[in-house]
RODO-2510 file (C-alpha; in nm, 4 decimals, decimal comma):
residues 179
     n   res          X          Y          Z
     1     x     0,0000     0,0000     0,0000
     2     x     0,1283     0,3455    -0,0888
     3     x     0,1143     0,6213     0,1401
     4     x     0,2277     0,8757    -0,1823
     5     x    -0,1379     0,8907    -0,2188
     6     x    -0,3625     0,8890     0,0543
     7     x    -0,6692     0,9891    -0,1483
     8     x    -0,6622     0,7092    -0,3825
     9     x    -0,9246     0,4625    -0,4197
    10     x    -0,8977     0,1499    -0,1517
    11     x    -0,9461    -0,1611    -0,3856
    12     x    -1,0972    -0,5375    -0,2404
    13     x    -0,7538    -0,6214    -0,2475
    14     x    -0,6271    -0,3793    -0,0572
    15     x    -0,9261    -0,3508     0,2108
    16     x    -0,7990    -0,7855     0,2614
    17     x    -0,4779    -0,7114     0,3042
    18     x    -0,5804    -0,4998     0,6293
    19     x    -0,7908    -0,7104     0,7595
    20     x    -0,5605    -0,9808     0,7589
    21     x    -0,3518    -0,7739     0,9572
    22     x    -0,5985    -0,6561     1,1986
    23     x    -0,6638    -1,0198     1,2858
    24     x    -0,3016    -1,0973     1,3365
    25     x    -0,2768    -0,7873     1,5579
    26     x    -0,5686    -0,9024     1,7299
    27     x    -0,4672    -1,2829     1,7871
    28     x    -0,1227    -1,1645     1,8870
    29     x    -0,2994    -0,9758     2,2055
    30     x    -0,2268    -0,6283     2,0087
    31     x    -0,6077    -0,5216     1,9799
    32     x    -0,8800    -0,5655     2,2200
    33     x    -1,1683    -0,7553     2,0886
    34     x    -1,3775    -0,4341     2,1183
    35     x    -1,0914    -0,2429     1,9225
    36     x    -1,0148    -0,5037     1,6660
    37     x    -1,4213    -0,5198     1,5366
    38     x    -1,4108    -0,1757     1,5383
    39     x    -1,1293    -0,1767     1,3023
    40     x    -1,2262    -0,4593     1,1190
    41     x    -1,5729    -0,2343     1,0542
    42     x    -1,3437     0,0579     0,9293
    43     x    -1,1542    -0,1195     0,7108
    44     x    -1,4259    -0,3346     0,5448
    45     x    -1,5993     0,0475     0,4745
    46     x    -1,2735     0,2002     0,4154
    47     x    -1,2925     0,4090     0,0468
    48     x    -0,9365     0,5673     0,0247
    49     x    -0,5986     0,3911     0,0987
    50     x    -0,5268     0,6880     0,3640
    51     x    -0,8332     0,5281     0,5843
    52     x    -0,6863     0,1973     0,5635
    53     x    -0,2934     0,2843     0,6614
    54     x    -0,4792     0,4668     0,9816
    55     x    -0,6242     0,1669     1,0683
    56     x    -0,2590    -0,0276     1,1034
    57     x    -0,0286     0,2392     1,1617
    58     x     0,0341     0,1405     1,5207
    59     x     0,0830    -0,1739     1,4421
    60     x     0,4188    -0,3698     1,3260
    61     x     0,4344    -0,5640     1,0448
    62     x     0,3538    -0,8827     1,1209
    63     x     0,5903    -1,1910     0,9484
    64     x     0,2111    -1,3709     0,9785
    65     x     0,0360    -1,1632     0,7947
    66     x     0,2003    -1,3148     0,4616
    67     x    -0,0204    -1,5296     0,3826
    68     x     0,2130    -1,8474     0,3381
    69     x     0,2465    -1,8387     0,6877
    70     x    -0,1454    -1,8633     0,7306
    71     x    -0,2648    -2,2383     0,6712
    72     x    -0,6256    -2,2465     0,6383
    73     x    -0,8165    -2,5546     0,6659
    74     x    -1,1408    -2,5500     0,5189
    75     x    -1,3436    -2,9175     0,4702
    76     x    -1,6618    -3,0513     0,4903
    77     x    -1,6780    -3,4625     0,5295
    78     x    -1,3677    -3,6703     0,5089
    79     x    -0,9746    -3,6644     0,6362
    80     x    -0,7344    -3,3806     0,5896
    81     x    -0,3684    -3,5139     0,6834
    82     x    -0,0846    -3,3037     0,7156
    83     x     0,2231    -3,5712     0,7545
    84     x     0,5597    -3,6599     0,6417
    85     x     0,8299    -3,3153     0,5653
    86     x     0,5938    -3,0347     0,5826
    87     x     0,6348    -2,7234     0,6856
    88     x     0,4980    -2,6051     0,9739
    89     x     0,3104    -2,2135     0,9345
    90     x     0,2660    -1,9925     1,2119
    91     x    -0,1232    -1,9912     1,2052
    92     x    -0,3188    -2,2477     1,1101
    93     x    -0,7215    -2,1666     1,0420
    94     x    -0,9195    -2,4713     1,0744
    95     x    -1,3302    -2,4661     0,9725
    96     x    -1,3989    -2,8512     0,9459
    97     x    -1,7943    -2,9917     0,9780
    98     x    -1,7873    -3,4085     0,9883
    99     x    -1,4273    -3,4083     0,9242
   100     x    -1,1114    -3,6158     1,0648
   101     x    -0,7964    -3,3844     1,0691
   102     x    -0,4234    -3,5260     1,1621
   103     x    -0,1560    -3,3116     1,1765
   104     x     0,2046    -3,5195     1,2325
   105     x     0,4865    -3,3616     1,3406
   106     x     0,6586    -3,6327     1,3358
   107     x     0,9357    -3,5040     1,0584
   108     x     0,7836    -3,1665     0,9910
   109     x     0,9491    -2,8877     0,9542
   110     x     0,9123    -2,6401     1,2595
   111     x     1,0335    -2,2801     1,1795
   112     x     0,8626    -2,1430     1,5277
   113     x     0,8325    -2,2218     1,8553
   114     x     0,4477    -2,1319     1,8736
   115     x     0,1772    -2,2480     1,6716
   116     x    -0,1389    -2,0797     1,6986
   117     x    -0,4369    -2,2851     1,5846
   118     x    -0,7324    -2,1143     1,5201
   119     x    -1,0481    -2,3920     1,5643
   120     x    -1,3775    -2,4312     1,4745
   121     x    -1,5130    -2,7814     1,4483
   122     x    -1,7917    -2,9581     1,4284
   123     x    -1,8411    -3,3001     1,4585
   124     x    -1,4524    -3,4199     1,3599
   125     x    -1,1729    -3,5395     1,5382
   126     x    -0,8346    -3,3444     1,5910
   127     x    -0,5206    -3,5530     1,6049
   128     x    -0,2022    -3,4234     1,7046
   129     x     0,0987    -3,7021     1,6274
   130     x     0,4509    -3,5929     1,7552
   131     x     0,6949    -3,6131     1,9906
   132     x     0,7508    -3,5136     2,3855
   133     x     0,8318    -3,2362     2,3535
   134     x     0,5720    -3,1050     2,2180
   135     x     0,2590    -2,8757     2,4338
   136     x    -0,0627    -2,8766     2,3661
   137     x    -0,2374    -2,5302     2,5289
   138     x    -0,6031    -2,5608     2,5365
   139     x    -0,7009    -2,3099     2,7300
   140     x    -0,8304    -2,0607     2,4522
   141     x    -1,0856    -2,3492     2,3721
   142     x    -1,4943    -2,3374     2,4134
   143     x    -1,6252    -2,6774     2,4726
   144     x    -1,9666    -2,8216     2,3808
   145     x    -2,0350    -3,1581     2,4173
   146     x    -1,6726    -3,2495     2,3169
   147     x    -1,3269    -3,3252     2,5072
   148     x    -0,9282    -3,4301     2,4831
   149     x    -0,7187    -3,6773     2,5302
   150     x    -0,3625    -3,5098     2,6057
   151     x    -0,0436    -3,5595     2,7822
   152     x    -0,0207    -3,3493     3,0808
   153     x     0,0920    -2,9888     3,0003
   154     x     0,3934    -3,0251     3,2380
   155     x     0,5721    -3,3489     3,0411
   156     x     0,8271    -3,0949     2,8700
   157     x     0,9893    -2,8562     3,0706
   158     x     1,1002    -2,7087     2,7575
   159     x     0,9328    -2,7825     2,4648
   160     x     1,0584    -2,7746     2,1059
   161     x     0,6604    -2,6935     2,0243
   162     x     0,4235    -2,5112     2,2101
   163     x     0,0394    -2,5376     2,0313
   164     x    -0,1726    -2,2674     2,1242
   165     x    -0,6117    -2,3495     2,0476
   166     x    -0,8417    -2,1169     2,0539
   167     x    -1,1759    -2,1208     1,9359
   168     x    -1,4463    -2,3589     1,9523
   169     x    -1,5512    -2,7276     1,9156
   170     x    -1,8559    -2,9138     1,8968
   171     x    -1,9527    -3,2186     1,9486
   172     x    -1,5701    -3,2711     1,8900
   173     x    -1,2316    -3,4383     2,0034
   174     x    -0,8809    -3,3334     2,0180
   175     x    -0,6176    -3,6489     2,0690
   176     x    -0,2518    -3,6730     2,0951
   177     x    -0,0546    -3,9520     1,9761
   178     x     0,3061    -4,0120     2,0090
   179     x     0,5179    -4,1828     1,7782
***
């Protein structure tokens, strides 16, 4: 986005590009929920590229707002299995309805030491497949009618891994396996 001319026309591209990093900023703990859907509004209404660099200007540029660092997982029915030498994104987005998703660390390739996983399931199962020393956090999960089966959180006292979920299942499970 060029800031040579503030009065030019915003285009869908550019009005994505924002948003994208307004919901980095906002899973990174940057933006408060109240501030981030406020933003979000301005920049999906935004008409001139000058309205959308306000709405980031205080914000760094994120390395996961490229969007190769941004897996997004979107399936309805069926498996989707990430396994063998893959590489391993920042943020994963998962939407899954009556789906079965495995992701095997097993010999991935794991440029960070925090993966944020960003969940909303329905009716699936969640498998995790790795080694000790990886963690699984759950706490930014909402549960209905579903549960885990994990290692305690205190099995590596420093972990080559750490998996951050947040969002929401239903009628779901999350299970770690170990190779």
């Amino acid at each position: 986005m060029s800031n040579d001319r503030p009065d030019l026309r915003a285009s869908h591209e550019d009005r994505d590009r924002v948003v994208e990093t307004l919901r980095v900023a906002g899973g990174d703990g940057r933006l408060s929920a109240e501030e981030l859907d406020l933003r979000l509004e301005s920049a999906l209404s935004a008409r001139t590229l000058g309205e959308l660099a306000e709405l980031t200007a205080d914000l760094p540029i994120a390395p996961a707002a490229k969007s190769k660092d941004v897996l997004v997982v979107e399936q309805h029915g069926g498996k989707y299995v990430r396994e063998g030498r893959w590489s391993v994104p920042a943020r994963i987005e998962l939407r899954t309805q009556l789906c079965r998703v495995t992701f095997d660390f097993t010999h991935a390739l794991i440029t960070s030491d925090v993966l944020r996983i960003d969940v909303d399931m329905v009716h699936g199962k969640l498998f995790f497949v790795g080694s000790p020393d990886i963690v699984i956090d759950t706490d930014g999960l909402t549960l209905t009618y579903s549960k885990f089966k994990l290692r305690p959180k205190n099995s590596a006292a420093d972990p080559r891994l750490r998996i951050e979920l947040a969002g929401k299942l239903l009628h779901a499970k999350v299970i770690e396996r170990r190779r």
